[in-house]
N, CA and C atoms as an extended XYZ file, in Angstrom:
354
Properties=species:S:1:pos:R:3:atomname:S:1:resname:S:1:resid:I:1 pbc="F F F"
N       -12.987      -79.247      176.546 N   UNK     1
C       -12.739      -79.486      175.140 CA  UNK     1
C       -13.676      -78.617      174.306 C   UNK     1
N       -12.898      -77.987      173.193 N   UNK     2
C       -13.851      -76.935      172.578 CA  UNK     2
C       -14.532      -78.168      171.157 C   UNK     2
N       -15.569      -77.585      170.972 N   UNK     3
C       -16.349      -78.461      169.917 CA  UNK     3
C       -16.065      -77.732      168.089 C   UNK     3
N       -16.349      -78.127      167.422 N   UNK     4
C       -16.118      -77.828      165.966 CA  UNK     4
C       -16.620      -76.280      165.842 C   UNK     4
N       -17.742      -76.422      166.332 N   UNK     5
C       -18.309      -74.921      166.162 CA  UNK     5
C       -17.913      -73.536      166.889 C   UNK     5
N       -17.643      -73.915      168.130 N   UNK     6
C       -16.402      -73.192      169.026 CA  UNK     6
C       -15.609      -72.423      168.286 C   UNK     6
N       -14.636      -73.630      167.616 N   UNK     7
C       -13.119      -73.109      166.620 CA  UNK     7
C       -13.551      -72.290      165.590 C   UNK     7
N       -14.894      -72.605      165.058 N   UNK     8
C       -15.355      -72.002      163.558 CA  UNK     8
C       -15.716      -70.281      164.116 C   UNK     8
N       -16.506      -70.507      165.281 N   UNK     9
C       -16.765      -68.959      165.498 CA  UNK     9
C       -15.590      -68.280      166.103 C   UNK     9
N       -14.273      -69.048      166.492 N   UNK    10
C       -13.151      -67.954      167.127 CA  UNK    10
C       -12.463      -67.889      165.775 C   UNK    10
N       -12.391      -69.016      164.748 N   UNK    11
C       -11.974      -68.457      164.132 CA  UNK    11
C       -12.163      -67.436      163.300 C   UNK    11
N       -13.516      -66.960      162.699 N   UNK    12
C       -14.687      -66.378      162.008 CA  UNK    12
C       -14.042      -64.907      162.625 C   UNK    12
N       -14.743      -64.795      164.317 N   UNK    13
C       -14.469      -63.725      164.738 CA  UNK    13
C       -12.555      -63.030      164.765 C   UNK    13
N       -12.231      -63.752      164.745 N   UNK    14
C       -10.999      -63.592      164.445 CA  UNK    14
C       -10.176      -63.033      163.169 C   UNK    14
N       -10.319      -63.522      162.591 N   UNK    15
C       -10.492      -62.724      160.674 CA  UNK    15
C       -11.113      -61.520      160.981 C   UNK    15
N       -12.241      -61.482      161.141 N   UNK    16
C       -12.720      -60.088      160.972 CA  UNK    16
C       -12.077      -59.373      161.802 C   UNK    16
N       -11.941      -59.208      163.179 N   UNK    17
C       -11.512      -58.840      163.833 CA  UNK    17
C       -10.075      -58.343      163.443 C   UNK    17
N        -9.179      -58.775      162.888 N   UNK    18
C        -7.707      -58.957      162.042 CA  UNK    18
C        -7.880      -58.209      160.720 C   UNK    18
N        -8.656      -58.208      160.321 N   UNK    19
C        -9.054      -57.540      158.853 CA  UNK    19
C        -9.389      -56.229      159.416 C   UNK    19
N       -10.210      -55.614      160.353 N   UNK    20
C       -10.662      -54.461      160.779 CA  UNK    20
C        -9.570      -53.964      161.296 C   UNK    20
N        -8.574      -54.475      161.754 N   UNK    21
C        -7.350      -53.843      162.663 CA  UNK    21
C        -6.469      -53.528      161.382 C   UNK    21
N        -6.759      -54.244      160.651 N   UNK    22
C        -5.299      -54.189      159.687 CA  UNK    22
C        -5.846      -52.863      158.565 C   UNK    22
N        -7.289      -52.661      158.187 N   UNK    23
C        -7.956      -51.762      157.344 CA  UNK    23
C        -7.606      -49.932      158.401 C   UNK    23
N        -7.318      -50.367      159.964 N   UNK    24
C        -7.460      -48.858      160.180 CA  UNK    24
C        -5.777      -48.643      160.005 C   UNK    24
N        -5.048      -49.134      159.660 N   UNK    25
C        -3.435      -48.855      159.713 CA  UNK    25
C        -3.002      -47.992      160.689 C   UNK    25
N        -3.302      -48.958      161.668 N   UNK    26
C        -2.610      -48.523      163.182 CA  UNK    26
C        -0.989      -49.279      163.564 C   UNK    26
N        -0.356      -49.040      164.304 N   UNK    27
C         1.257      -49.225      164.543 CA  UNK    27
C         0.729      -50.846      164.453 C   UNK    27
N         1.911      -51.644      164.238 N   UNK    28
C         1.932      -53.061      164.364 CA  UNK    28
C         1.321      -53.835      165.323 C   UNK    28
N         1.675      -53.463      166.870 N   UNK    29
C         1.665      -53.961      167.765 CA  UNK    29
C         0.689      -53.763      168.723 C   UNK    29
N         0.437      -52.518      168.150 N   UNK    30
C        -0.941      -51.785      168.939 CA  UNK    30
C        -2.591      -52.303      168.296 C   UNK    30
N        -2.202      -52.292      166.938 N   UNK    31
C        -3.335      -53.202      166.435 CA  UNK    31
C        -3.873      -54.917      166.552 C   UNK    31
N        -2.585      -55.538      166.774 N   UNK    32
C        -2.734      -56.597      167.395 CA  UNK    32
C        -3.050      -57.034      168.901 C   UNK    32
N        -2.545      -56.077      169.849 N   UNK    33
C        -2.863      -56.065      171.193 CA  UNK    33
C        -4.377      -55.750      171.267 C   UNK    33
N        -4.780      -54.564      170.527 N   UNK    34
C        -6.735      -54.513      170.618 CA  UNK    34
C        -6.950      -55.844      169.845 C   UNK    34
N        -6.529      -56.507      168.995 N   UNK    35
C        -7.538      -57.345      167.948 CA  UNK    35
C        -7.439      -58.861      169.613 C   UNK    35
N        -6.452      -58.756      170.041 N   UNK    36
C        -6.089      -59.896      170.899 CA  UNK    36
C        -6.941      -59.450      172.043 C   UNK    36
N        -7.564      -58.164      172.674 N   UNK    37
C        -7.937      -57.641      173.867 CA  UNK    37
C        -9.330      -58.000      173.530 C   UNK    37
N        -9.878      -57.625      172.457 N   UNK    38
C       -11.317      -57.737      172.107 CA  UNK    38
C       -11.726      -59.175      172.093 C   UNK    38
N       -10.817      -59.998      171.571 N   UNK    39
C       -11.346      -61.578      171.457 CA  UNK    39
C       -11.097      -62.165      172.876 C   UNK    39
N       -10.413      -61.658      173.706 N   UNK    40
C       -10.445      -62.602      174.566 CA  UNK    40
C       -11.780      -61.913      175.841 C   UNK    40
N       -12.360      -60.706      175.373 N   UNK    41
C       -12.981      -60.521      176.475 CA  UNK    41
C       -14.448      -60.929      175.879 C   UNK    41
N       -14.559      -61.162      174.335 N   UNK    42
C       -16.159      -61.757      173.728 CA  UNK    42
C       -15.812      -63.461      174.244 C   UNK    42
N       -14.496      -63.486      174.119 N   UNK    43
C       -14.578      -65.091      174.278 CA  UNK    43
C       -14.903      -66.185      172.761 C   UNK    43
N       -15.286      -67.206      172.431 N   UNK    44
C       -16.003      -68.061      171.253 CA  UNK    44
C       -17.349      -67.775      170.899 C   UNK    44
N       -17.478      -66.161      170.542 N   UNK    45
C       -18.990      -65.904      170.039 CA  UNK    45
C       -19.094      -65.395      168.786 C   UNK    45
N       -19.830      -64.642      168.706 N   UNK    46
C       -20.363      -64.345      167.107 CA  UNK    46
C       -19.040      -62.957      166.806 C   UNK    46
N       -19.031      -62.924      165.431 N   UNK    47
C       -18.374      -62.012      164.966 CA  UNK    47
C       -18.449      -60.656      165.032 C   UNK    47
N       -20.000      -60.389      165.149 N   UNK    48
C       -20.094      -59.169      165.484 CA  UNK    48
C       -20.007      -58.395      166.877 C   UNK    48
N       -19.873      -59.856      168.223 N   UNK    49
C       -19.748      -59.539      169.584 CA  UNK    49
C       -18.375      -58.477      169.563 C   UNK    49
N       -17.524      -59.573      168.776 N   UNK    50
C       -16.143      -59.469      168.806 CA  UNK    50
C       -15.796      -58.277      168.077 C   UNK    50
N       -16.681      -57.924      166.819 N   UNK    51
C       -16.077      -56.249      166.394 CA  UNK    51
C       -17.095      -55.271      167.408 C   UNK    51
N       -17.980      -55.206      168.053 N   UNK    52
C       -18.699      -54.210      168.981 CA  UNK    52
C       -17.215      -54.332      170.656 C   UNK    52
N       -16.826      -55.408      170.449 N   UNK    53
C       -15.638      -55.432      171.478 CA  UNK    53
C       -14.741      -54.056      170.851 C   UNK    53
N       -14.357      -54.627      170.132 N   UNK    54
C       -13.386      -54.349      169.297 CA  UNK    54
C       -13.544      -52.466      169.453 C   UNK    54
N       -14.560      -52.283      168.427 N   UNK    55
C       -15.162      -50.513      168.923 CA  UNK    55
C       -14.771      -49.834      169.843 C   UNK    55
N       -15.524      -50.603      171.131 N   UNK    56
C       -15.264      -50.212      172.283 CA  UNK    56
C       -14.198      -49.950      172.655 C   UNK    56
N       -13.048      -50.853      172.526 N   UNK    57
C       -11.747      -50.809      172.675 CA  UNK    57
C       -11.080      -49.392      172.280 C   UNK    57
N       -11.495      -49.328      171.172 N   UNK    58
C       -10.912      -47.905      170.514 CA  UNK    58
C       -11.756      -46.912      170.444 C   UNK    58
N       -12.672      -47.012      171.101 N   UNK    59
C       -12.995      -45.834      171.687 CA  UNK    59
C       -12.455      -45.713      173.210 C   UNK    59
N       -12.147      -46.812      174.026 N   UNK    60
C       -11.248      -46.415      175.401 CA  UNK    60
C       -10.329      -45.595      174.940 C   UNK    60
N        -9.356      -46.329      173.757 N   UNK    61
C        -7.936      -45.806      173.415 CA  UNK    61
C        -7.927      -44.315      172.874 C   UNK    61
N        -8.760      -44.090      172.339 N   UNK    62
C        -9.246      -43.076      171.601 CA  UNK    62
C        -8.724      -42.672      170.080 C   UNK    62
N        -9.132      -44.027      169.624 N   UNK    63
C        -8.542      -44.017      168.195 CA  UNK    63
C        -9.720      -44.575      167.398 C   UNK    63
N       -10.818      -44.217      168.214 N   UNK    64
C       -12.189      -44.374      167.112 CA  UNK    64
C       -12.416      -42.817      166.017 C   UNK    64
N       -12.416      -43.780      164.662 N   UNK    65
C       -12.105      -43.040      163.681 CA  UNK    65
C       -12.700      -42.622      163.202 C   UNK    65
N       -13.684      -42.109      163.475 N   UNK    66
C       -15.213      -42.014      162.578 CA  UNK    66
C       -15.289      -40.286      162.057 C   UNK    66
N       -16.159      -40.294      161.152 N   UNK    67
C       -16.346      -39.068      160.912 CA  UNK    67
C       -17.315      -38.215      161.427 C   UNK    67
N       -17.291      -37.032      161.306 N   UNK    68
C       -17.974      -36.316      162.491 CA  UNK    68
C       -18.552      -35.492      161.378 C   UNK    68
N       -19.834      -35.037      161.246 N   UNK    69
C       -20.578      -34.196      160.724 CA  UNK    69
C       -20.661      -32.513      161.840 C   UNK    69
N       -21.148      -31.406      161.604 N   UNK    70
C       -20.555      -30.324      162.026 CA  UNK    70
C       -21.308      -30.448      163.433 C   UNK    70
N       -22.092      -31.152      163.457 N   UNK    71
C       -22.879      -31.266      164.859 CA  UNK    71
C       -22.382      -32.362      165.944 C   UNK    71
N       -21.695      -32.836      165.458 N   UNK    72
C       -20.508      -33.990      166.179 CA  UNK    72
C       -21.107      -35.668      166.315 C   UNK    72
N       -22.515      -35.521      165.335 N   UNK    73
C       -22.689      -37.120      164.878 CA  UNK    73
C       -21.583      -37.894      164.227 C   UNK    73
N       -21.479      -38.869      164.448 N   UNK    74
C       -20.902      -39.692      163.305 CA  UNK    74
C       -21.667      -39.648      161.697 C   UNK    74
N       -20.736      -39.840      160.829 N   UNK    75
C       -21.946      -40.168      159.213 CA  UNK    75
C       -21.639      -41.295      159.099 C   UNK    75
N       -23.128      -41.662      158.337 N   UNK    76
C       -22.730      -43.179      158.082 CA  UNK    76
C       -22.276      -43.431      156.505 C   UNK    76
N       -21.617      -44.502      156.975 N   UNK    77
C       -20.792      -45.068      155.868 CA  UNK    77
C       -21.193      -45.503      154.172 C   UNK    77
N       -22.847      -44.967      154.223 N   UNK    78
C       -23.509      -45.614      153.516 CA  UNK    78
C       -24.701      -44.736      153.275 C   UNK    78
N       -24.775      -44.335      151.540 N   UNK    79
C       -25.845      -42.811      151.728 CA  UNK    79
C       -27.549      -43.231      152.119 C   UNK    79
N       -28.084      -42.622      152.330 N   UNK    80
C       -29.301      -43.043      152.778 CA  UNK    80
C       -30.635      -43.830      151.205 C   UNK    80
N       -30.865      -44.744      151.850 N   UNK    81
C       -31.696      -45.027      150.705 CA  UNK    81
C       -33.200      -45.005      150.181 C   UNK    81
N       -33.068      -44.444      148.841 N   UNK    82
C       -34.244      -43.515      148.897 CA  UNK    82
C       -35.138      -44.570      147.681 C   UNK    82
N       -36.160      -44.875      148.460 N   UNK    83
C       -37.500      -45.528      147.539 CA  UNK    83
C       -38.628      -44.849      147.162 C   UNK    83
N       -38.382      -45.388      146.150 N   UNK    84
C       -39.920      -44.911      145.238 CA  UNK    84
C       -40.350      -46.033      144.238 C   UNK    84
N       -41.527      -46.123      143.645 N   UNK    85
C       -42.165      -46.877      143.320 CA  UNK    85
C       -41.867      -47.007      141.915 C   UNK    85
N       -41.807      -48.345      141.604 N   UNK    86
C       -41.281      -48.992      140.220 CA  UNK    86
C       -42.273      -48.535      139.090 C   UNK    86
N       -41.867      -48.121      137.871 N   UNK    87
C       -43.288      -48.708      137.134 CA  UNK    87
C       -42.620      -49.247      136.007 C   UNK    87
N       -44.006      -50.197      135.922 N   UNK    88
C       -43.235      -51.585      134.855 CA  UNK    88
C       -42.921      -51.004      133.781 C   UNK    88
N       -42.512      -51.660      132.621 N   UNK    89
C       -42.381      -51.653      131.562 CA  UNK    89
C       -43.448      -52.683      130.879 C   UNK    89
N       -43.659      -52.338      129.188 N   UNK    90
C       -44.755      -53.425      128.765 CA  UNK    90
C       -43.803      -54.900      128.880 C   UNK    90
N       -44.364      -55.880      128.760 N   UNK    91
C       -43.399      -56.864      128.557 CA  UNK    91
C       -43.655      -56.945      127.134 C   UNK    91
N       -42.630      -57.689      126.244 N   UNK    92
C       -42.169      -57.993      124.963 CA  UNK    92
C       -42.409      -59.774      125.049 C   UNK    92
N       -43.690      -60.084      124.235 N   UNK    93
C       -44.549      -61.083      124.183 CA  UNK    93
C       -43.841      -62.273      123.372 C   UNK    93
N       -43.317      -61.439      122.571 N   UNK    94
C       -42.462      -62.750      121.137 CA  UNK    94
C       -40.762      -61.731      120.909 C   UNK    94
N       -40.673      -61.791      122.213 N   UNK    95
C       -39.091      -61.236      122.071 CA  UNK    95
C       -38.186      -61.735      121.108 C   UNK    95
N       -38.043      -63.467      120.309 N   UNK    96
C       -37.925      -63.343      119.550 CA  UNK    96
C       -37.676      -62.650      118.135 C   UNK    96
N       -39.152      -62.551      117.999 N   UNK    97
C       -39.569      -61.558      116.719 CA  UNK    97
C       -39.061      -60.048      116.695 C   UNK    97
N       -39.243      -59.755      117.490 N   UNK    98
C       -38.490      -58.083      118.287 CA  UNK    98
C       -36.924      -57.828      117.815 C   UNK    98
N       -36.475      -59.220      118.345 N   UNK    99
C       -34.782      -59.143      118.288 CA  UNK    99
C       -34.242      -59.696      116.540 C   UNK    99
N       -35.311      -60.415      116.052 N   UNK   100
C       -35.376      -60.547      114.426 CA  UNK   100
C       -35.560      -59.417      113.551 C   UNK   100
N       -36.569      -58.716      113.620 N   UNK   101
C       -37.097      -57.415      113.514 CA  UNK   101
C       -35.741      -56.443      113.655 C   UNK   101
N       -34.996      -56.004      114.543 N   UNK   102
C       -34.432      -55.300      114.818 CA  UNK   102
C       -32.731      -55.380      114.498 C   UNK   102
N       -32.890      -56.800      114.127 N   UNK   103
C       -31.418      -57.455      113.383 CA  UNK   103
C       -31.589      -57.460      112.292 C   UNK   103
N       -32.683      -57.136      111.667 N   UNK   104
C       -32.841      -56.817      109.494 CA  UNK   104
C       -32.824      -55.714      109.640 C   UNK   104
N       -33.443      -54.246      110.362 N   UNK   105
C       -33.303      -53.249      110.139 CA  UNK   105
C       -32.100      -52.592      110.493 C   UNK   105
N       -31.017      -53.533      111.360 N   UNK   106
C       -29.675      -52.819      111.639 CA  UNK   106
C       -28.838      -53.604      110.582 C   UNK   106
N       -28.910      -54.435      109.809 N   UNK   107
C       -28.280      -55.202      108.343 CA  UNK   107
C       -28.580      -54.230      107.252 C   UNK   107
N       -29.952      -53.673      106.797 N   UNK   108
C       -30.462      -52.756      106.152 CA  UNK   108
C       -29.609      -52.027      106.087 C   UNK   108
N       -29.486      -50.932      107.351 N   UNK   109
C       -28.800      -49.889      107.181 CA  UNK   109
C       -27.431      -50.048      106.890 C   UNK   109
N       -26.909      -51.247      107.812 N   UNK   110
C       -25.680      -50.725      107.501 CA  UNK   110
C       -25.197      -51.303      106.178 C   UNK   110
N       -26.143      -51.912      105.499 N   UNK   111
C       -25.555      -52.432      103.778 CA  UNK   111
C       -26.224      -51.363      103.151 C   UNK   111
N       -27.441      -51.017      103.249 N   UNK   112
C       -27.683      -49.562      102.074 CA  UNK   112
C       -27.393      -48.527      102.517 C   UNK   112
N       -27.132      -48.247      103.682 N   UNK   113
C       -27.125      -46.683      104.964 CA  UNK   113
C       -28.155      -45.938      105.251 C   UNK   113
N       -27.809      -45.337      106.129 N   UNK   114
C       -29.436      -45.257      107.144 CA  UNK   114
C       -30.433      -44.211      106.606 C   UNK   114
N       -30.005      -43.505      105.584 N   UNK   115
C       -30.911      -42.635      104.999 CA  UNK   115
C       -31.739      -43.145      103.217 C   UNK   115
N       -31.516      -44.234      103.039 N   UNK   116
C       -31.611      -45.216      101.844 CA  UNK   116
C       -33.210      -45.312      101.978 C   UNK   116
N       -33.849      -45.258      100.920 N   UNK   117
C       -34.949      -46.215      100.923 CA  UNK   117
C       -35.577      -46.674      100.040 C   UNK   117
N       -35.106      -47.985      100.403 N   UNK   118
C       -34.832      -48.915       99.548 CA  UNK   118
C       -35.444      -49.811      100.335 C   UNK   118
């Protein structure tokens, strides 16, 4: 007897698994036979067992789709991320007053116009 959590992870892995087959728009039947080949050889495990199944699979078939850079890496899907160090800003103490301040001088102008002084 399978337990609650069992069903939750075949089903889990399953969706994804179904969603990834259906995103590479492969023939009908051929995408369902890998999405069905991969789950039954992870079995009731995690989702990601079941798409590293899944991979594999199509790379047997040879319908892993990836892109190839001129040296025959794959690229990744995602540009590299580049850090550098924040620098604050002052903080605004009576933001209030700031946003009061800055709502009479945009009333100002636009009732006398911005070159007025008045």
């Amino acid at each position: 007897m399978t337990s609650i959590r069992d069903t939750d992870r075949w089903r889990i892995s399953r969706d994804r698994v179904l969603l990834y087959v259906r995103a590479l728009n492969l023939p009908p039947y051929k995408g369902l036979d890998l999405a069905v080949e991969s789950l039954k050889r992870t079995g009731p495990s995690s989702a990601a067992e079941s798409m590293e199944s899944l991979r594999a699979l199509l790379k047997e078939h040879g319908l892993d789709r990836g892109v190839l850079d001129s040296e025959g890496k794959h690229l990744a899907s995602v540009p590299p991320l580049n850090r550098s160090v924040m620098v604050p800003e002052e903080l605004d103490r009576v933001p209030w007053r700031t946003s009061f301040v800055q709502f009479l001088r945009r009333w100002k102008n636009d009732l006398f116009g911005k070159g007025c002084a008045r």
